[in-house]
N, C-alpha and C positions, 0 to 999 in steps of 0.2 A: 586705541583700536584703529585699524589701518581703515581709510576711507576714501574714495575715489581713486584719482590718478595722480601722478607726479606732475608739477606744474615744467611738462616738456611735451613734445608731438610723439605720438605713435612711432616715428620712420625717424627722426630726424630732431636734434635740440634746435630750439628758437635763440636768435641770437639776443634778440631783446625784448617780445612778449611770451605769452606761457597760455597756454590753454588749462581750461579748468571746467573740469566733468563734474565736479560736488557743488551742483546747487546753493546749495546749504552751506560751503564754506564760503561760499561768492556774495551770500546776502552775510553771513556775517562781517567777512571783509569789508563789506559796506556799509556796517555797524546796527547791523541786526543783535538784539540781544539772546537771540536762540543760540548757546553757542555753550551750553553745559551738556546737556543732553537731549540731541534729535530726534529721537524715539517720539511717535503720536503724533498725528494730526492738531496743528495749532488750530483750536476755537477763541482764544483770545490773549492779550497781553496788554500790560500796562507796565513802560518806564519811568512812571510819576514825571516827566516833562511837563506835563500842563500845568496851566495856572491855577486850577482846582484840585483837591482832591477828589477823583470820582468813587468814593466808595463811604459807605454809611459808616457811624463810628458809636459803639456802644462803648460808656465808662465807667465806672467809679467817680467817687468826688477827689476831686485832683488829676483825673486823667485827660490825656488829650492826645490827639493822632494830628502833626501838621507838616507838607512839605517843604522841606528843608536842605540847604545846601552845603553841609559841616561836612560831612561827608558824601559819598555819589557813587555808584559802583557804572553806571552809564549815564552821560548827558551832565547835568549841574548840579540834579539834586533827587533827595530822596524822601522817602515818608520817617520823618522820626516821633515814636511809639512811647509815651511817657504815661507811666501808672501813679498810681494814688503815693501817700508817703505810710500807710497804714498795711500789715501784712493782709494780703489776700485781695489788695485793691487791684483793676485789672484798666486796660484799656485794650479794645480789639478796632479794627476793622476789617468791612466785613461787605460783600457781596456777592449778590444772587444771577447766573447765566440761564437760561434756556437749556433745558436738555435735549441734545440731538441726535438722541437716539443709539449713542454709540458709548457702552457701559464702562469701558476699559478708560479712565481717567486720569491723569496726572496733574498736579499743580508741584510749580512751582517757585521760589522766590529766594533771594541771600538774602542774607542777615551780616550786620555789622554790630560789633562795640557793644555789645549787652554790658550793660552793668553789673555790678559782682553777686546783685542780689534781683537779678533780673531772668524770670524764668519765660521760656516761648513755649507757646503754641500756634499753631497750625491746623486746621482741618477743612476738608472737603465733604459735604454734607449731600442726600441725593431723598430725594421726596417725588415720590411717584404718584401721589394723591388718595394712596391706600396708608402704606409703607415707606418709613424712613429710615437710613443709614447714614452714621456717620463716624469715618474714618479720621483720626484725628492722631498728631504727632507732640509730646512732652518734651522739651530739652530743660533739663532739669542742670543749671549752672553749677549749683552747689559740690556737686558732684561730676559734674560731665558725663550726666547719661542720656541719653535717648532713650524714648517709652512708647510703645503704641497703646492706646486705650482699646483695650479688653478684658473681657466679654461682653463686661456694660458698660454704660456711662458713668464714668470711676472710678474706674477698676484700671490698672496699668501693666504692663509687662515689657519688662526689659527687652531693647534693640541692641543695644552695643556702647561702650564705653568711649566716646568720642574726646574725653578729655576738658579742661578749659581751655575756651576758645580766648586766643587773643585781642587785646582791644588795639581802638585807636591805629594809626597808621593807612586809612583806606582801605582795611582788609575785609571782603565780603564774604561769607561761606557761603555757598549756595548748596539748597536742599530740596529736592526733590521726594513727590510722595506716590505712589504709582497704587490704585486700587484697582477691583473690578465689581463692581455695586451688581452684574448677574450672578454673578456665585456668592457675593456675598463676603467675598476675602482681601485684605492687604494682595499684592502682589510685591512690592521689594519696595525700598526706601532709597536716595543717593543720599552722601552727603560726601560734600569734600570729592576725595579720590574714590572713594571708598561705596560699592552697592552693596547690602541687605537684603537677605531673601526674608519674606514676611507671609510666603504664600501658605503658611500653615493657620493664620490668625484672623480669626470671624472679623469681622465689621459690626461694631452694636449696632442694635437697633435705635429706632429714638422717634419720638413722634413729633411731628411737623404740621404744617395745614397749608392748603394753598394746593392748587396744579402742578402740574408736573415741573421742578427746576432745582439746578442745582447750587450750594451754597458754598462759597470759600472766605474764612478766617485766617486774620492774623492778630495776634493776641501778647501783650506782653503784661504779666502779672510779678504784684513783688512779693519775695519771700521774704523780707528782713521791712522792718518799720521805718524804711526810707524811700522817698522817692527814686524811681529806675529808667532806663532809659533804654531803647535802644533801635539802631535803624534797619528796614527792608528797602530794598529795590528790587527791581526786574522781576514781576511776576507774571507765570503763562501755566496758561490752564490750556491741556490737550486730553483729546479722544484718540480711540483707536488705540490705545498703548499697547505693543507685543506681549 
């Protein structure tokens, strides 16, 4: 998609600097990791650079979430996501932002080197202090599909046949999940090169407790009786999405 200006002058080429009208490509040049898709008001991000993990970590026995430098999609190092060695055992992490008032939300984060029997999830969760919804994403390895959860908490329905992703070698996919928690609907999916229209498919319900905020998960569960593996980096959660 074409964006800003040519890095030359309106009148005239620069013999040796360039001007540059895209904001947005100027903080990435300078190693911003907003650099899949612009779209939304950034309300937060994390490149797992710290010496902590800042985010809460539910498991199974055998599971663990720890920053790691095997692989990195920006900076040194990433979170790598290890499940139980028992089918169905899971490890997520997971944290809660402040809702700011602006319903059209996106998350999102790459993924690296899933193992062969390592299935993801992802979701963005929105509790108003009445009513809860929660938009959630399946990549089911076994097969190479993608699933949004619909009607209930459950229940699934085919996105698109993405394939097996490749491992190892530094290769990141980044995924993208765009909902809009006032209407109630999925809005589109990214992944790869590739956008998904989703705007026809409810967002379950789901009960919650607590004030108004919203929650984002990252979840790696195993399908086969072995322990799985696999890494996320660069994640950002935006409002305001088109």
């Amino acid at each position: 998609m074409p964006r800003g200006q040519p890095d030359y002058g309106a009148y005239q080429t620069k013999r040796v600097t360039a001007t540059l009208a895209d904001m947005g490509d100027l903080a990435v040049r300078l190693g911003s990791i907003v650099e899949y898709d612009r779209r939304g008001d950034i309300v937060a991000l994390d490149d797992f650079e710290d010496t902590i993990l800042k985010w809460s970590l539910l498991s199974s026995p055998g599971g663990s979430a720890v920053l790691d430098s095997t692989v990195a999609k920006s900076g040194s190092q990433s979170v790598k996501i290890i499940s139980g060695n028992v089918i169905g055992r899971l490890s997520n992490i997971h944290k809660s932002f402040i809702f700011q008032g602006a319903p059209q939300i996106g998350i999102e984060v790459s993924l690296c080197d899933p193992s062969n029997g390592a299935d993801f999830y992802f979701h963005i969760s929105h509790w108003d202090g009445v009513n809860g919804q929660r938009a959630q994403v399946w990549y089911d390895r076994s097969v190479g599909l993608l699933y949004a959860e619909y009607p209930v908490i459950g229940a699934w329905t085919p996105i698109a046949n993405i394939g097996i992703l490749r491992r190892n070698e530094h290769l990141f996919y980044p995924i993208k999940l765009v909902v809009d928690f006032s209407t109630g609907f999925y809005k589109r999916l990214l992944f790869s090169d590739t956008e998904h229209d989703l705007s026809t498919i409810a967002i379950p319900p789901i009960g919650l407790a607590g004030a108004d905020y919203l929650s984002a998960q990252i979840m790696c569960v195993s399908a086969i009786a072995a322990e799985q593996t696999l890494w996320v980096d660069n994640f950002i959660l935006t409002q305001n999405e088109p």
